[in-house]
C-alpha positions in Angstrom: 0.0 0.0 0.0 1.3 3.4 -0.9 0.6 5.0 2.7 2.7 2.4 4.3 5.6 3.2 1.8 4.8 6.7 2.9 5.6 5.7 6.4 8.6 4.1 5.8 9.8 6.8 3.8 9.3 9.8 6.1 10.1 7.5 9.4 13.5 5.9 8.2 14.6 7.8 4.4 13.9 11.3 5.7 15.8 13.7 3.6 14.5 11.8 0.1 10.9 11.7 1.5 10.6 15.5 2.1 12.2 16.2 -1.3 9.2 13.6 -2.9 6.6 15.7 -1.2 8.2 18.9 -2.3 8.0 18.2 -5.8 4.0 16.5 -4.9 3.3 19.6 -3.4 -0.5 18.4 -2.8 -3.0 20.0 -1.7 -3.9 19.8 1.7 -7.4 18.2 1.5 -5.6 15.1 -0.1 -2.7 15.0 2.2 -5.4 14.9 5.1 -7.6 11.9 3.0 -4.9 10.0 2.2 -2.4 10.1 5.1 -3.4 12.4 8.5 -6.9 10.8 8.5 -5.8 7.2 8.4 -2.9 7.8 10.4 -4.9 9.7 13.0 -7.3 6.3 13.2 -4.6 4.2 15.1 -4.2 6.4 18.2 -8.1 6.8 18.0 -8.8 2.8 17.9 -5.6 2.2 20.6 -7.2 4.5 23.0 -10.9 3.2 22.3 -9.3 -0.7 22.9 -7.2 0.5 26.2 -10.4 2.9 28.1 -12.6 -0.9 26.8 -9.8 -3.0 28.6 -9.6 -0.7 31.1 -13.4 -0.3 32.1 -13.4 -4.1 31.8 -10.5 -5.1 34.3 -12.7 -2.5 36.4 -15.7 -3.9 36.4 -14.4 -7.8 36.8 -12.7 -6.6 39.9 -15.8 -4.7 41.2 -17.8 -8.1 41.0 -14.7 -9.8 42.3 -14.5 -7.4 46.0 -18.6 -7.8 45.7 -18.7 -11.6 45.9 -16.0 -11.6 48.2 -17.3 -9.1 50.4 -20.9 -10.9 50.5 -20.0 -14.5 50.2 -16.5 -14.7 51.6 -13.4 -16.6 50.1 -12.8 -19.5 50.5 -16.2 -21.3 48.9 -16.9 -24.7 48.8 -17.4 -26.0 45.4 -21.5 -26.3 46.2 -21.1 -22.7 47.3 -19.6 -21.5 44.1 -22.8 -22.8 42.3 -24.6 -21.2 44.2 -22.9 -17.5 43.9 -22.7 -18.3 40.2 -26.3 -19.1 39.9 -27.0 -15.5 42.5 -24.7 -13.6 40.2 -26.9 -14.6 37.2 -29.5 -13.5 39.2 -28.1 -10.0 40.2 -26.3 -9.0 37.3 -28.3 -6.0 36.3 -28.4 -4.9 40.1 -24.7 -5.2 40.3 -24.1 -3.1 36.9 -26.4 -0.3 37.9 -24.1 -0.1 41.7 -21.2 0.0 39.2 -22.0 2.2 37.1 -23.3 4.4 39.5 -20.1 4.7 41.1 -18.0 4.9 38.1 -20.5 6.8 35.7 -18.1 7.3 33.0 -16.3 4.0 32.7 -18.8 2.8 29.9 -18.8 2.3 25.9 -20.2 5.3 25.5 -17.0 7.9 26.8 -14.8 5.6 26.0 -15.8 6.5 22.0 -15.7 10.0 23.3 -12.7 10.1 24.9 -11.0 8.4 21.5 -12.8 11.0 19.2 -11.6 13.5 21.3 -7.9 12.2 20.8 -8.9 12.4 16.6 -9.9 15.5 17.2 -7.0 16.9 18.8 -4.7 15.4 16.5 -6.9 16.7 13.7 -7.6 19.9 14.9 -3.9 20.5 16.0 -2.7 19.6 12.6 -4.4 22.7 10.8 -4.5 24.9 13.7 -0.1 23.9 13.6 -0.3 24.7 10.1 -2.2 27.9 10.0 0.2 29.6 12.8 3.3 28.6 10.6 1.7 29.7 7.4 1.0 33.6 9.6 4.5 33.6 10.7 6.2 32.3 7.8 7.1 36.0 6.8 9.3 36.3 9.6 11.5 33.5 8.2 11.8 35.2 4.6 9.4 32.8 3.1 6.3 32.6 1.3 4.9 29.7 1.6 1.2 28.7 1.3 -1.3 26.4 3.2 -0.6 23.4 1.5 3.3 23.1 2.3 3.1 24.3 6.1 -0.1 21.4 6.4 2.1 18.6 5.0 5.2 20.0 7.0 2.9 19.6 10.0 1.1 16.1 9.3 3.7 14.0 8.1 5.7 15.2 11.0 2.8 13.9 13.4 4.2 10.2 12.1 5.7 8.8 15.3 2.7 10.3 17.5 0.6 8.4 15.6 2.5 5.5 15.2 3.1 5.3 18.4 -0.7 5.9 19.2 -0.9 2.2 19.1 0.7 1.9 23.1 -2.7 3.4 23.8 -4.2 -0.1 23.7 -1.9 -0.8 26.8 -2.1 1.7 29.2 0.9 0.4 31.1 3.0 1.7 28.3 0.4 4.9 27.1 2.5 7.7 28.8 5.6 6.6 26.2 3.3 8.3 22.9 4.1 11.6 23.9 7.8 11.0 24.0 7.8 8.9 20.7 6.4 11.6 19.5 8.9 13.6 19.9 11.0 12.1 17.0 8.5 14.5 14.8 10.3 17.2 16.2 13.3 15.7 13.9 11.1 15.3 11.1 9.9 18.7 11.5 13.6 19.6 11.5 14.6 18.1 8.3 11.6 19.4 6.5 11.4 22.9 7.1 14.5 23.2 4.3 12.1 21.7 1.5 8.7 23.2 2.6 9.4 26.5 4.0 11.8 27.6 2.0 13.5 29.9 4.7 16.1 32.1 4.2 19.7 30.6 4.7 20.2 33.3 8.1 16.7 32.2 9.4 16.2 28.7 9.5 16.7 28.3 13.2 14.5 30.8 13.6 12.2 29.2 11.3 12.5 25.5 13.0 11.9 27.1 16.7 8.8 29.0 15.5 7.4 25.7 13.9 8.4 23.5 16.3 6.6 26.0 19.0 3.5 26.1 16.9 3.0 22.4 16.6 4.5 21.5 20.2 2.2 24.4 21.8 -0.9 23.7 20.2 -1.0 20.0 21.2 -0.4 20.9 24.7 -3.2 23.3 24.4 -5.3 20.9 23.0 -4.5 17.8 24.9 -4.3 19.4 28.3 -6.5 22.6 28.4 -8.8 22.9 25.9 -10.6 19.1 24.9 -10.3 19.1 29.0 -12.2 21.5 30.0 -14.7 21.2 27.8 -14.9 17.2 29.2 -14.9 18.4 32.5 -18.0 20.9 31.9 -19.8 18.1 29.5 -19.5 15.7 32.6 -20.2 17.8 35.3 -23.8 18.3 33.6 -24.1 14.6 33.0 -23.0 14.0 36.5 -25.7 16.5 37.7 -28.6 15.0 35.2 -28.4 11.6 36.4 -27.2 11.6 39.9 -28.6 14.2 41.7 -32.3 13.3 41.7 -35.1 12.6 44.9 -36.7 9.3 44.6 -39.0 10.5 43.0 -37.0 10.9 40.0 -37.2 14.8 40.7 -34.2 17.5 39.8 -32.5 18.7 42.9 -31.1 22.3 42.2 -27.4 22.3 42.8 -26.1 25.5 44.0 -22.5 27.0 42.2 -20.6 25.7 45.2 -21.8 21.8 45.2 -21.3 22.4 41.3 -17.7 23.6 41.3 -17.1 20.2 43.7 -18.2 18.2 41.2 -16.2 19.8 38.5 -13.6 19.5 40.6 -14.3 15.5 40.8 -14.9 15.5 37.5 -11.2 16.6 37.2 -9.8 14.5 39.1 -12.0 11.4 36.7 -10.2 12.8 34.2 -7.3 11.9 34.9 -7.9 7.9 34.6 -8.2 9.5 30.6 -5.2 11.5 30.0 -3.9 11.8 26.4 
């Protein structure tokens, strides 16, 4: 397949790769189509797989510490029919405890928190490329969307790559760092896509390598956060703080600050 030549190319042949994409000089819809948007998938689906494992490990131990607690552990093998056949029996009652204490560990954020992760890397991408593209004056160079967009994506390579350690979350914190080997990327092609002047490329490299290191940060620990923590905090608030008769208790903004602050500190168990 031509995207996993592409890989190869712009991971291991470097120089030769950025001088094949300087001569392409594609337009940015296709780059995105055909490389960022397929590349952006395997972070997306390894961070999907490792909140699902995740929630899952969870939840076994939940029932685990709930059988234990009620039935005590060392069980007879009649008394492990039994809990088997009372388990059966309790499921539903045992998910809705669960879930009530860990709202959030469910199908339904995990897919969020993954297509928030696409979006970051998405959004990053053109926000990266649109910064370069306003500063590329500074550097002696006019460049134009297209170049500063494929500078940016194909230098995102080893963060998505690497996107595929979000399956294990033992080993998720290394993306970040693997990432880092775009920086080099980004190095090498600045030269071929920016065109800066011989006195400014330095200059050129910090201000791109700013632009693309910054706006992830912003995105991956500000921005997508805080708009998680205000989604959950009214999810929280819909579904939890109710009388039993199913009425809406009004939170005041001190109770509601609490739980965005526990909604914080959920968020944590999500990090990107």
């Amino acid at each position: 397949m031509e995207i996993l030549y592409k890989i190869k190319s712009i991971l291991f042949n470097t120089r030769d790769e950025w001088a094949v994409i300087e001569a392409e000089n594609a337009p940015h819809t296709s780059v995105f189509f055909k490389y960022l948007l397929i590349l952006a998938l395997i972070p997306t689906l390894g961070f999907f797989i490792g909140e699902y494992l995740q929630n899952r490990s969870m939840y076994n131990g939940y029932i685990e510490e709930s059988i234990r607690q009620r039935y005590g552990i060392n069980l007879s093998m009649e008394q492990r029919m039994q809990v088997s056949i009372d388990f059966a029996q309790r499921e539903e009652e045992y998910k809705r405890e669960y879930f009530k204490k860990h709202p959030f560990n469910n199908t339904k954020w995990s897919i969020i928190f993954a297509v928030s992760l696409f979006g970051i890397i998405v959004g990053g991408a053109y926000t990266s490329a649109a910064l370069i593209k306003a500063c590329s004056k500074q550097f002696g160079s006019e460049i134009d969307f297209n170049r500063a967009f494929a500078l940016v994506a194909y230098s995102f390579t080893p963060l998505c790559i690497a996107g595929v350690l979000y399956a294990f979350k033992s080993f998720s914190s290394f993306v970040p760092f693997i990432g880092l080997y775009g920086l080099y990327l980004l190095y090498l092609g600045v030269d071929t896509q920016l065109k800066p002047a011989a006195d400014k490329k330095t200059k050129c490299f910090v201000v791109s390598m700013i632009a693309m290191v910054g706006v992830w940060l912003g995105f991956a620990k500000v921005v997508v956060p805080e708009i998680q923590t205000k989604v959950m905090t009214k999810e929280y608030i819909s579904f939890s703080n109710r009388d039993n008769a199913g009425n809406a208790i009004y939170i005041d903004a001190i109770t509601t600050k609490s739980i965005e602050k526990s909604m914080k500190t959920e968020l944590e168990n999500h990090q990107y």
